[in-house]
C-alpha positions as CSV (number, residue, x, y, z in Angstrom):
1,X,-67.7,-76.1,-12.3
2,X,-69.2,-73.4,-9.7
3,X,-66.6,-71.1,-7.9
4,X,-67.1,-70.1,-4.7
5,X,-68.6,-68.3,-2.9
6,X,-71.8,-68.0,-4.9
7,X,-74.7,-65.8,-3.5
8,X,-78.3,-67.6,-3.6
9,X,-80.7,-65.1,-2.3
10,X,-80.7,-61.9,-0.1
11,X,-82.7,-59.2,1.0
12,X,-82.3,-55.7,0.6
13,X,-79.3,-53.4,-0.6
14,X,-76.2,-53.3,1.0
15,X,-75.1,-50.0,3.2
16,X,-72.8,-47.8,1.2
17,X,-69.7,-47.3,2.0
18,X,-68.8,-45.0,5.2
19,X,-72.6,-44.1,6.1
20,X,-72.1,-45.1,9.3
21,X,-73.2,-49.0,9.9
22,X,-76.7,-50.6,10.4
23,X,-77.7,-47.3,12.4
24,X,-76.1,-44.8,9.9
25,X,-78.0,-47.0,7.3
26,X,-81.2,-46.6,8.9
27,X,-80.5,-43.0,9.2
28,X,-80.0,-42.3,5.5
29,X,-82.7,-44.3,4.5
30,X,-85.0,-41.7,6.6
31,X,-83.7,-38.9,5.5
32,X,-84.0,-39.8,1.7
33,X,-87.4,-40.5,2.7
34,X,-87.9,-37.1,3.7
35,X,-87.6,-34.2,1.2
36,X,-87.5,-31.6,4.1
37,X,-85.3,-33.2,6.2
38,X,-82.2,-30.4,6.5
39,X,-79.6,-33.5,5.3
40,X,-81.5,-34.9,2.1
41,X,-80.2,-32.6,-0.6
42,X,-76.4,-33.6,1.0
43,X,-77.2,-37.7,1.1
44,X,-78.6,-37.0,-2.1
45,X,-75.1,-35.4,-3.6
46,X,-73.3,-38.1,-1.5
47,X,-74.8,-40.7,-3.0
48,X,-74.2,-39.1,-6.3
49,X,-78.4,-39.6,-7.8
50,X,-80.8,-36.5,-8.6
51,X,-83.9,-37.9,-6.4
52,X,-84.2,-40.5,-3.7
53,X,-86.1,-42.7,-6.1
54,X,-83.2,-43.5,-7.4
55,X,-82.1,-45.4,-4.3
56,X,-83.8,-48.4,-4.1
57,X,-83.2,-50.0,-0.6
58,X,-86.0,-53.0,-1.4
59,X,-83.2,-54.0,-4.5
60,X,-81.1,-56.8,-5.0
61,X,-79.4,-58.5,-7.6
62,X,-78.2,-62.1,-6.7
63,X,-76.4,-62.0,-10.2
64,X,-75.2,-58.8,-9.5
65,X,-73.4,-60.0,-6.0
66,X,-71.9,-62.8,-8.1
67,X,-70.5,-60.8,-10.5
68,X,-68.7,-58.8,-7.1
69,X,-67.7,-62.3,-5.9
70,X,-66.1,-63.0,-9.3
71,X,-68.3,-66.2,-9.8
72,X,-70.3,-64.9,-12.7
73,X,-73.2,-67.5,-12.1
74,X,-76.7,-66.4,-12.9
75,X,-79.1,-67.9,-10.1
76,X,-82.1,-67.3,-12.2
């Protein structure tokens, strides 16, 4: 009774939307790392969060995926 395609695992969170790919990706996540870089307050307002700890790159959800994919199946 599964429907497809159902997510088993993963690693990491997925690039936003329009940040500019794997390297726009890796960019952001350095800036957010760095509260005196001239960009993080704008990332931060992008991004719509108060602080960078509220990006969590390190997260992910496999149920969370599913529930994207429309499967609803909990992998736990």
């Amino acid at each position: 009774g599964a429907r497809y395609p159902v997510c088993l695992t993963g690693k990491g969170r997925c690039p936003p939307e329009d940040c500019g790919g794997v390297w726009g990706y890796g960019d952001l996540r350095e800036t957010l790392a760095d509260p005196t870089h001239e960009e993080h307050d704008d990332m931060l307002e992008w991004l719509g969060i108060q602080t960078a700890a509220e990006f969590d790159a390190e997260a992910f959800d496999a149920d969370d995926v599913n529930l994207i994919l429309g499967g609803r199946i909990s992998v736990a």
